[in-house]
Structures are given as C-alpha cells and as structure tokens.
Biotite code that builds the C-alpha atoms (Angstrom):
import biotite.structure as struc

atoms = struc.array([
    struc.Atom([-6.940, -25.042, 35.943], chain_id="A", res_id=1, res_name="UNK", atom_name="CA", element="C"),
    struc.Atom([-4.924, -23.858, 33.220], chain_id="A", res_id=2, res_name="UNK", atom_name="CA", element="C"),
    struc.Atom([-1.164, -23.311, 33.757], chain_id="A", res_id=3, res_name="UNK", atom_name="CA", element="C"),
    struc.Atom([0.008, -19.947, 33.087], chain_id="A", res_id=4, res_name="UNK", atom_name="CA", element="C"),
    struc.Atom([2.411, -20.852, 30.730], chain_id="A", res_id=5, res_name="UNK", atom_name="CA", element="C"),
    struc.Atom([-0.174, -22.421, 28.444], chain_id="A", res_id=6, res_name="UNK", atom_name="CA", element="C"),
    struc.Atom([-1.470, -18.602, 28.112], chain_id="A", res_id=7, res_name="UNK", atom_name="CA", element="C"),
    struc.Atom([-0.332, -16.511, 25.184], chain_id="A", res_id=8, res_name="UNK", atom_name="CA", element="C"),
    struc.Atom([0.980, -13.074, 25.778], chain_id="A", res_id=9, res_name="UNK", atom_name="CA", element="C"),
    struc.Atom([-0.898, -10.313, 24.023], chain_id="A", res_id=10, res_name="UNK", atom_name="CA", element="C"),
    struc.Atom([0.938, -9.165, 20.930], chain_id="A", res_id=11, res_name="UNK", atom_name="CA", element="C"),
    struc.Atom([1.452, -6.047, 21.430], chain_id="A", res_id=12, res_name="UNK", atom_name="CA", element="C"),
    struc.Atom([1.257, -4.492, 17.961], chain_id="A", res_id=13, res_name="UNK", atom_name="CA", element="C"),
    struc.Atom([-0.244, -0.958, 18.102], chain_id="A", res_id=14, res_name="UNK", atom_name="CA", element="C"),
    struc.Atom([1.620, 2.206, 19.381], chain_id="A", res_id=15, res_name="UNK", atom_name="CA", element="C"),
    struc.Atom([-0.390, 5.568, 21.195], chain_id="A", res_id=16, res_name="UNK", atom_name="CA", element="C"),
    struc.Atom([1.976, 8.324, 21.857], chain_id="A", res_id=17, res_name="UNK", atom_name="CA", element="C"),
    struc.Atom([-0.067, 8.859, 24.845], chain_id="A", res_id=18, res_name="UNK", atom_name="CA", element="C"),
    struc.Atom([0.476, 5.100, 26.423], chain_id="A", res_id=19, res_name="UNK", atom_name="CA", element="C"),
    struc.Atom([3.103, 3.281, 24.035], chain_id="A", res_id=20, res_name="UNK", atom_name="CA", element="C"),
    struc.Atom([3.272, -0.110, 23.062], chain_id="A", res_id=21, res_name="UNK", atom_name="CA", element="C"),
    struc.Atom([-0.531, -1.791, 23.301], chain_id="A", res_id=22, res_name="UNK", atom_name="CA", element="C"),
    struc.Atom([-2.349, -4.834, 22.379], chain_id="A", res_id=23, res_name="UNK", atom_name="CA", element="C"),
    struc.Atom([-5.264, -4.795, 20.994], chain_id="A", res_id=24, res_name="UNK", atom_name="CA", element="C"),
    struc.Atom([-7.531, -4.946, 24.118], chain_id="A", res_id=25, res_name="UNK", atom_name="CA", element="C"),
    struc.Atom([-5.417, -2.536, 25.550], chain_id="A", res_id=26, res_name="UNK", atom_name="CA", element="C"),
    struc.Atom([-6.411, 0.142, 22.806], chain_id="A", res_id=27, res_name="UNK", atom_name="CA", element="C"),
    struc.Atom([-10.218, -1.192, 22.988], chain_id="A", res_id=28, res_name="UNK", atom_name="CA", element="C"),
    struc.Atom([-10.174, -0.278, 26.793], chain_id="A", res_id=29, res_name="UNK", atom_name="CA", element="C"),
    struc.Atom([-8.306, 2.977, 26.105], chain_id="A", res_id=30, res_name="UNK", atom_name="CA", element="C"),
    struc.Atom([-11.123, 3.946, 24.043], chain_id="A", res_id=31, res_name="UNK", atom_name="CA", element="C"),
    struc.Atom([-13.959, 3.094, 26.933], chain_id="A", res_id=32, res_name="UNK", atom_name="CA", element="C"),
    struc.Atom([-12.033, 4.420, 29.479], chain_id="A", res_id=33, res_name="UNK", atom_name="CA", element="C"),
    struc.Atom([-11.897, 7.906, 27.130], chain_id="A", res_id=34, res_name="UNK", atom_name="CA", element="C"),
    struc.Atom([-15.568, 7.680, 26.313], chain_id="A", res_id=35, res_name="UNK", atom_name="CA", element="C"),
    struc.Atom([-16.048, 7.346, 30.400], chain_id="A", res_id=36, res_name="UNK", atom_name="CA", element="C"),
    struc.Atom([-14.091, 9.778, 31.230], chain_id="A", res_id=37, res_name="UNK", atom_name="CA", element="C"),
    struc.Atom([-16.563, 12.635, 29.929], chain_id="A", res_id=38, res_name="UNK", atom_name="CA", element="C"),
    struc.Atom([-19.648, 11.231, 28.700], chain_id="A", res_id=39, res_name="UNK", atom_name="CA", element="C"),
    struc.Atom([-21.118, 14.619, 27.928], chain_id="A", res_id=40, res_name="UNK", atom_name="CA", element="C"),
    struc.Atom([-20.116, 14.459, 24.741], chain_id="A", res_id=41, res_name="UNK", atom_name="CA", element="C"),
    struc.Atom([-20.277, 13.017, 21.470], chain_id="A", res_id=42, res_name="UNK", atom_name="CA", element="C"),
    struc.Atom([-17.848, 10.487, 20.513], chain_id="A", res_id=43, res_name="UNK", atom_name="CA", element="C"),
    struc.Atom([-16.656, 8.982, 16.960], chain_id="A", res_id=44, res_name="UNK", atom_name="CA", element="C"),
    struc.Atom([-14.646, 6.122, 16.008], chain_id="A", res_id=45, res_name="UNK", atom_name="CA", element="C"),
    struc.Atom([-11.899, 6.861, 12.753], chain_id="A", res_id=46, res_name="UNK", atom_name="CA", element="C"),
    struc.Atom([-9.942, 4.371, 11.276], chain_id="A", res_id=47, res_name="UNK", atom_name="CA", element="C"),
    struc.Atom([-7.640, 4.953, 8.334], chain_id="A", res_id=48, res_name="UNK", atom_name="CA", element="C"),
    struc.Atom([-4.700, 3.772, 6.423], chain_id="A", res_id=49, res_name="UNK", atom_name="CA", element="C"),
    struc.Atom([-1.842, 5.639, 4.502], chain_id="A", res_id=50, res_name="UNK", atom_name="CA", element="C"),
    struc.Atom([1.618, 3.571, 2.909], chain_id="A", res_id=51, res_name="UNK", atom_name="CA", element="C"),
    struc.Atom([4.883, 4.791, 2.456], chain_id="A", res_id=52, res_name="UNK", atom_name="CA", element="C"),
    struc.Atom([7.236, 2.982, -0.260], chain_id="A", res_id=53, res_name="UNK", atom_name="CA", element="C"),
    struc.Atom([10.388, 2.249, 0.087], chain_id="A", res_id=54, res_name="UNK", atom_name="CA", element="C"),
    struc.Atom([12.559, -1.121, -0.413], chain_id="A", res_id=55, res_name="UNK", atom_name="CA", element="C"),
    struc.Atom([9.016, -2.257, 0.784], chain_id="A", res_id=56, res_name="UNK", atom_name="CA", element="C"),
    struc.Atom([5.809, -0.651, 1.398], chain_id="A", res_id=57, res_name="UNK", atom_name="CA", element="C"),
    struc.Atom([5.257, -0.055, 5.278], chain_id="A", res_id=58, res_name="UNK", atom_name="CA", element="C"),
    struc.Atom([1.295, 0.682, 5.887], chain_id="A", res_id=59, res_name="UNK", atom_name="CA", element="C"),
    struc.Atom([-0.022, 2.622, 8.546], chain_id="A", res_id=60, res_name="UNK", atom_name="CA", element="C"),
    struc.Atom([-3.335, 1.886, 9.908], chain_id="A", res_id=61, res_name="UNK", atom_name="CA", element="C"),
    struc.Atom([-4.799, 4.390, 13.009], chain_id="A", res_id=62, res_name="UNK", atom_name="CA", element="C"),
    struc.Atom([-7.838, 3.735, 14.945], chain_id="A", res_id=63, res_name="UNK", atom_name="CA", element="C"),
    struc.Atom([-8.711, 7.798, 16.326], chain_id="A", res_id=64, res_name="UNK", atom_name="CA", element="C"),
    struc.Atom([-11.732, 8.505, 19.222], chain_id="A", res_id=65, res_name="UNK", atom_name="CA", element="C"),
    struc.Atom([-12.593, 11.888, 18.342], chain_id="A", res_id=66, res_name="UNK", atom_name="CA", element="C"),
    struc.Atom([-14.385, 14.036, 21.528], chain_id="A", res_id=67, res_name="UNK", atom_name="CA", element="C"),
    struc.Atom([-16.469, 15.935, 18.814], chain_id="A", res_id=68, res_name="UNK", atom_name="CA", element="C"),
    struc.Atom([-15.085, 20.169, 19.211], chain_id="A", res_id=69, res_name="UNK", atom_name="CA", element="C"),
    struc.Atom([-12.871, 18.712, 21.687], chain_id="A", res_id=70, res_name="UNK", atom_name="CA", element="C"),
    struc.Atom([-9.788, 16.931, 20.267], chain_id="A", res_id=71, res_name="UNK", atom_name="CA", element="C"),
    struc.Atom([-8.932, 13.044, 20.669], chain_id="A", res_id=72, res_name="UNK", atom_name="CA", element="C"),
    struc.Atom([-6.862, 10.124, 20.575], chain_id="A", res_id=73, res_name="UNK", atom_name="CA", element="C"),
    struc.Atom([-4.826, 7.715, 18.376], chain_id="A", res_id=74, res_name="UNK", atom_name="CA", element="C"),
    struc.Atom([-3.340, 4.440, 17.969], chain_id="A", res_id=75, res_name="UNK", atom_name="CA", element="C"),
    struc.Atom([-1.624, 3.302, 15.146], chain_id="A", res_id=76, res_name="UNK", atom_name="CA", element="C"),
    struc.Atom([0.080, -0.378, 14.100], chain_id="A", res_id=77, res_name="UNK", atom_name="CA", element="C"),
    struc.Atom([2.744, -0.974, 11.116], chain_id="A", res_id=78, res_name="UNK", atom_name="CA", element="C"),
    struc.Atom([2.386, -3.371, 8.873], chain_id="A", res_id=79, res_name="UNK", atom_name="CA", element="C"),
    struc.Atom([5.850, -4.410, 6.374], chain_id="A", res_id=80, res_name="UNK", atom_name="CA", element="C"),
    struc.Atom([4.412, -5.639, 2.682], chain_id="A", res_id=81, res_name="UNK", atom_name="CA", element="C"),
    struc.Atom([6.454, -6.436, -0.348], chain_id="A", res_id=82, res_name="UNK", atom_name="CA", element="C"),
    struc.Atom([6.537, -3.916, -2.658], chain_id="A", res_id=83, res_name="UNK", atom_name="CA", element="C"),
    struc.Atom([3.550, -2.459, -4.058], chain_id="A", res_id=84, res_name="UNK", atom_name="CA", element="C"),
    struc.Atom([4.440, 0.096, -7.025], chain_id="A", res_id=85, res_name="UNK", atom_name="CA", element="C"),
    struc.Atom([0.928, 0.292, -8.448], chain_id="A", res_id=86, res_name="UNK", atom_name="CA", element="C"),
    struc.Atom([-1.100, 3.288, -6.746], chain_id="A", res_id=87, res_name="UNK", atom_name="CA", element="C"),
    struc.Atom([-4.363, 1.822, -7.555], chain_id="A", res_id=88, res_name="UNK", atom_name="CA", element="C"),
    struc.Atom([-2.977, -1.601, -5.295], chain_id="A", res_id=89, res_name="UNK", atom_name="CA", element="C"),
    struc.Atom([-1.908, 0.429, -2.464], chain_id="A", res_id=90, res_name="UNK", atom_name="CA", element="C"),
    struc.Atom([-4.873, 2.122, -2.223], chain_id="A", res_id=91, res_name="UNK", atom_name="CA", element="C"),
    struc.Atom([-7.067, -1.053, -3.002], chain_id="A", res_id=92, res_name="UNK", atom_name="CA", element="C"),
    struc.Atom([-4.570, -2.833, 0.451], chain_id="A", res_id=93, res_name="UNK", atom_name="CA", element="C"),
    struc.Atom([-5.103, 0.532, 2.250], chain_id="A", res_id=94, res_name="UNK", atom_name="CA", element="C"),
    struc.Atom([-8.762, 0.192, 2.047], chain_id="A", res_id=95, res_name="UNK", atom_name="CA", element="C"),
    struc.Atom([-9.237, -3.304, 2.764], chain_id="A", res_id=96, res_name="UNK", atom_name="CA", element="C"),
    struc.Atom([-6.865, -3.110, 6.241], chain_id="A", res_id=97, res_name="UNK", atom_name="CA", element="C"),
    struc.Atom([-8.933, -0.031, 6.861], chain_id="A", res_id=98, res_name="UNK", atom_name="CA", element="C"),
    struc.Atom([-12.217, -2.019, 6.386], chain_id="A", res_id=99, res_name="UNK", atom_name="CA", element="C"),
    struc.Atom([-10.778, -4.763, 8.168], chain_id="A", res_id=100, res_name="UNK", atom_name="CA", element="C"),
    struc.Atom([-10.035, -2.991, 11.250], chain_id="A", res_id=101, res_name="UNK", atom_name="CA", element="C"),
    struc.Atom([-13.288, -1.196, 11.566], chain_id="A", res_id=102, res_name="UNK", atom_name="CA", element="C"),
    struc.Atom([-15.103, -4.334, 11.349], chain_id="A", res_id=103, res_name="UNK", atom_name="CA", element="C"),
    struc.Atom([-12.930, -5.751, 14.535], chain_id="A", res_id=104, res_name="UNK", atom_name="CA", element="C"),
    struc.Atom([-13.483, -2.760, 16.073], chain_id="A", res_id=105, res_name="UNK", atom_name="CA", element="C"),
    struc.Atom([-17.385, -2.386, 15.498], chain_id="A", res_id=106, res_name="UNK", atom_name="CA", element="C"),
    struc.Atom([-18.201, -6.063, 16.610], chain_id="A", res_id=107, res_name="UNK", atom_name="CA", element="C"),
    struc.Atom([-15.922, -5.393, 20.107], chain_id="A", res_id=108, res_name="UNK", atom_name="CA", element="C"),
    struc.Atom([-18.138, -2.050, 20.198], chain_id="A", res_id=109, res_name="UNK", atom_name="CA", element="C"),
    struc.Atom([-21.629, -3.770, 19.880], chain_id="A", res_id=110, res_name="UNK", atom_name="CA", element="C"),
    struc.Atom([-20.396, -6.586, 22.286], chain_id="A", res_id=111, res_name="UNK", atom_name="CA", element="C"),
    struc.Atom([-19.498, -3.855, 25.005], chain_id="A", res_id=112, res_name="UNK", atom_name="CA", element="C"),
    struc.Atom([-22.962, -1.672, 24.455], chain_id="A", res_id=113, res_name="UNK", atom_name="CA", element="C"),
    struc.Atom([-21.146, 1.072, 22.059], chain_id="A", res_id=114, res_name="UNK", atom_name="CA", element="C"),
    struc.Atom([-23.104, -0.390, 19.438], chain_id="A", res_id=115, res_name="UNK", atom_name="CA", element="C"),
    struc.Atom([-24.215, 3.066, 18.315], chain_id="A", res_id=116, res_name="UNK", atom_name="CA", element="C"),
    struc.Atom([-20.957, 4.721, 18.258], chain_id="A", res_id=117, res_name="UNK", atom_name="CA", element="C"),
    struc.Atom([-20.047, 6.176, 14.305], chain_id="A", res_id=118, res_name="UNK", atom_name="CA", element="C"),
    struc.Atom([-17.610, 4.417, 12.749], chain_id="A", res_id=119, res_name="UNK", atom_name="CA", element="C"),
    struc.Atom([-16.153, 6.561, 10.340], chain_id="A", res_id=120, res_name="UNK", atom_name="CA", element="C"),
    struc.Atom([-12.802, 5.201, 7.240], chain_id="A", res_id=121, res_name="UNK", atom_name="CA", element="C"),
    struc.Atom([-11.211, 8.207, 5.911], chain_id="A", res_id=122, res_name="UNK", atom_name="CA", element="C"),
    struc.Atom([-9.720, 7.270, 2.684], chain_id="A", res_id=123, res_name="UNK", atom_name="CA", element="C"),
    struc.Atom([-6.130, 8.456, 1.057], chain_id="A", res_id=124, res_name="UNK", atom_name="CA", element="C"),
    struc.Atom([-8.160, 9.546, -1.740], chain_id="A", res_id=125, res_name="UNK", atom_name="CA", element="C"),
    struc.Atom([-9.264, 12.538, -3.364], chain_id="A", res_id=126, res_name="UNK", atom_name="CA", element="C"),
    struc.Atom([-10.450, 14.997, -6.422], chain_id="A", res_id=127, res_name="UNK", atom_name="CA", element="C"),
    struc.Atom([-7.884, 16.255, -7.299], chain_id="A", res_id=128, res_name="UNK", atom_name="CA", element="C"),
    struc.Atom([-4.583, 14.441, -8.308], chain_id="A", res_id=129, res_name="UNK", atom_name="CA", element="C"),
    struc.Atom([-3.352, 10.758, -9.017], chain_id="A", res_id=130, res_name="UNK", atom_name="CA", element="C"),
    struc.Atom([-6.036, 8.819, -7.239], chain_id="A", res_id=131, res_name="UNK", atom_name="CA", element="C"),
    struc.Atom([-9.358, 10.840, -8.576], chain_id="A", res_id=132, res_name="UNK", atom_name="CA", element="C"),
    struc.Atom([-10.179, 7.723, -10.789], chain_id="A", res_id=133, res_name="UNK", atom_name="CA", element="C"),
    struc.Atom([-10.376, 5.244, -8.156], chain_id="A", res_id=134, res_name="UNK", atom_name="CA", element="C"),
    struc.Atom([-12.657, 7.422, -5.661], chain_id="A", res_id=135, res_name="UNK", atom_name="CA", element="C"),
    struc.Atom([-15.677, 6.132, -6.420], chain_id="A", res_id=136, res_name="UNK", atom_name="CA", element="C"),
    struc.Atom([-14.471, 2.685, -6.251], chain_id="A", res_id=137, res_name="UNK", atom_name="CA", element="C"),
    struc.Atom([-13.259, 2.635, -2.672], chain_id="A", res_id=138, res_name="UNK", atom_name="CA", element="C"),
    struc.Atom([-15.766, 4.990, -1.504], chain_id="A", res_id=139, res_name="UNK", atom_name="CA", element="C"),
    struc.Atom([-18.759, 2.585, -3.048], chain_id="A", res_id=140, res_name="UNK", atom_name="CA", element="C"),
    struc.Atom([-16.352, -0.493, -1.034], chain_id="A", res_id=141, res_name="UNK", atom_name="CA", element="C"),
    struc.Atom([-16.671, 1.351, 2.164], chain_id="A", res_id=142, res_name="UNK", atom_name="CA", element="C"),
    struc.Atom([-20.135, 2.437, 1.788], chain_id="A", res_id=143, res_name="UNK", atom_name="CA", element="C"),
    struc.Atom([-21.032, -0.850, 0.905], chain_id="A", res_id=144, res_name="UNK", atom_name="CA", element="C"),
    struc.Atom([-19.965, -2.538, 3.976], chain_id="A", res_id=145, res_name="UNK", atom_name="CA", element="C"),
    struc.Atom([-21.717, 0.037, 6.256], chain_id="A", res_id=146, res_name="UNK", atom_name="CA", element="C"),
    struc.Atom([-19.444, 2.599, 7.092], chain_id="A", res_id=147, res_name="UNK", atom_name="CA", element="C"),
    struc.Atom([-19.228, 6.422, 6.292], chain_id="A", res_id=148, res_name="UNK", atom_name="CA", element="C"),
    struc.Atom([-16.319, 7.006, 3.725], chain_id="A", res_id=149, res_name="UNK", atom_name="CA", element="C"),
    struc.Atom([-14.485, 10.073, 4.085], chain_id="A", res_id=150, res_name="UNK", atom_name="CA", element="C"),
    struc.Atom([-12.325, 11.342, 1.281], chain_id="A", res_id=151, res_name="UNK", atom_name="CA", element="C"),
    struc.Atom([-9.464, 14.303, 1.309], chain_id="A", res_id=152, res_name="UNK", atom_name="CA", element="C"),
    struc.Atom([-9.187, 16.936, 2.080], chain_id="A", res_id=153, res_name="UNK", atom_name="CA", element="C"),
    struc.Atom([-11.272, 15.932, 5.327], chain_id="A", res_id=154, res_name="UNK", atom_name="CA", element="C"),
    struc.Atom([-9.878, 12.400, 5.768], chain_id="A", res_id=155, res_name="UNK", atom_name="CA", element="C"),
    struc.Atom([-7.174, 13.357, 8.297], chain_id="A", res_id=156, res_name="UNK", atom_name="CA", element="C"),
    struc.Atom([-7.323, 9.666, 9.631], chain_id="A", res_id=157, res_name="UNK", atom_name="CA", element="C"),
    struc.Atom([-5.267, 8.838, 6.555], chain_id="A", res_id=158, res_name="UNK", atom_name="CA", element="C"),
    struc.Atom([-3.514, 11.822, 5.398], chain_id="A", res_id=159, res_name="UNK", atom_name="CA", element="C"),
    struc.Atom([-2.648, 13.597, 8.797], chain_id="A", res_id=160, res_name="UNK", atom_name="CA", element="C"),
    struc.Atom([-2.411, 11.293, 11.515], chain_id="A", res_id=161, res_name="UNK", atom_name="CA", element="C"),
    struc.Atom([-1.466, 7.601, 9.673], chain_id="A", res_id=162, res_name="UNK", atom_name="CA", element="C"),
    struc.Atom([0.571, 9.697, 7.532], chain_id="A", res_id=163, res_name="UNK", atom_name="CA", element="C"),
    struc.Atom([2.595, 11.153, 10.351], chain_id="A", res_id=164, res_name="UNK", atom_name="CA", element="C"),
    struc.Atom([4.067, 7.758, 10.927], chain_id="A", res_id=165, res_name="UNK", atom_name="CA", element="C"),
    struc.Atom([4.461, 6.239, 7.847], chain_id="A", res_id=166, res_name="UNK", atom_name="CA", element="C"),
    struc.Atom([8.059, 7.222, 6.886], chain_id="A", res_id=167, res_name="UNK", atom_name="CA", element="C"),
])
C-alpha cells in the first residue's frame, strides 16, 4: 500500500465564485453534479479565453455549463505569460489554451458517459474591429478540431465572463 505522503495534492488552479479554489476534478464533478441536479434539461459545455496586457499578459481561460433558458455556471484559471504585444499572437495563445482545454474536458466527458454533451469555444474575435482579419483563421482551427466556434458578439465565454477576470 502506498503511503500517503507519496500522493500528490491536487493543484488547485481554477476559481468558481460559487465554490472557490478547485482542482481540476473538482470542477469536472461540479459540472456532473449540475447536470444531475435537473436533468430535464439541455446542457452545453463553453470554454473560452480572453488576455489582459500588462507588464505581462495574464490569460483567462473559463470552462461555463450552460442550463439552456436557464442560466449556468463558471470556472475560470489564470495563466501569467511574458509579454505578448502582437494581437494576432494573443489571439493565436487564446485559441490554442481554449482548444486545449476543451479537448481535456471532452475526453473526461466521453469517459464518464457525457460523450454527447456540445462542446462549444467562443472566440475573442469578431467583424468588426482589430481582429476581423484573423476570424477565419481561428474559426477554421476550431472547426477543424471538432468543435463549434463561436465568434462576438455571441461569444460571451470570452468577452463577458473570461473577460470579467482578466484585469
């Protein structure tokens, strides 16, 4: 038998204003127990990222289970980067830890029987203003790994709720 002090803590890395400070298996079974809780309805998995410079770019990345017409709940972790000045790198990094995440999140899903459940990235992206020229490019990255991109002004995963901790 394993002594307990060979064990490694659970980093606790992601915050919910709901439950604080959580690991990553803490927010997974947050999630279930949510979906449990009222299985009447439809559920959908967001993730997104947003980035705030400053003496170093902080990035934001939320994981959201939306009750379809009946609200939800978040989780969000920080992650400290050098600093990236270029827009087109941020969003490229913003992306990729967006992809990243849902792919960690959508194999733990399909292990636990929520293989089904939507998986949804809402980009920091849009039409209109400085990053119109690279929509297409991380829309055709996130539809290209299997997941329904969602641009602004409907990707509130990124530029409502990451967003509302990233400075």
């Amino acid at each position: 038998m394993e002594s307990e002090q060979h064990v490694k803590p659970q980093k606790k890395e992601f915050f919910s204003p709901t439950f604080g400070n959580l690991s990553f298996e803490d927010v997974f079974n947050r999630l279930v127990e949510y979906i449990e809780e009222d299985t009447s309805y439809r559920y959908s998995i967001i993730v997104g990222t947003d980035s705030f410079l400053a003496a170093e770019t902080i990035f934001i990345s939320a994981i959201i289970i939306h009750r379809i017409g009946h609200g939800g709940r978040y989780f969000y972790k920080k992650l400290r980067h050098r600093k990236l000045e270029n827009l087109r790198q941020r969003i490229f990094y913003e992306t990729s830890l967006s992809l990243e995440m849902a792919a960690i999140l959508k194999n733990k899903l399909s292990e636990n029987g929520f293989a089904k459940l939507p998986v949804e990235i809402h980009l920091d992206v849009g039409d209109k203003g400085d990053t119109k020229e690279i929509v297409r490019e991380v829309v055709g990255m996130v539809t290209g790994s299997g997941y329904a991109a969602v641009t602004k002004p409907n990707a509130y995963g990124a530029s409502k709720v990451a967003d509302r901790h990233s400075k």
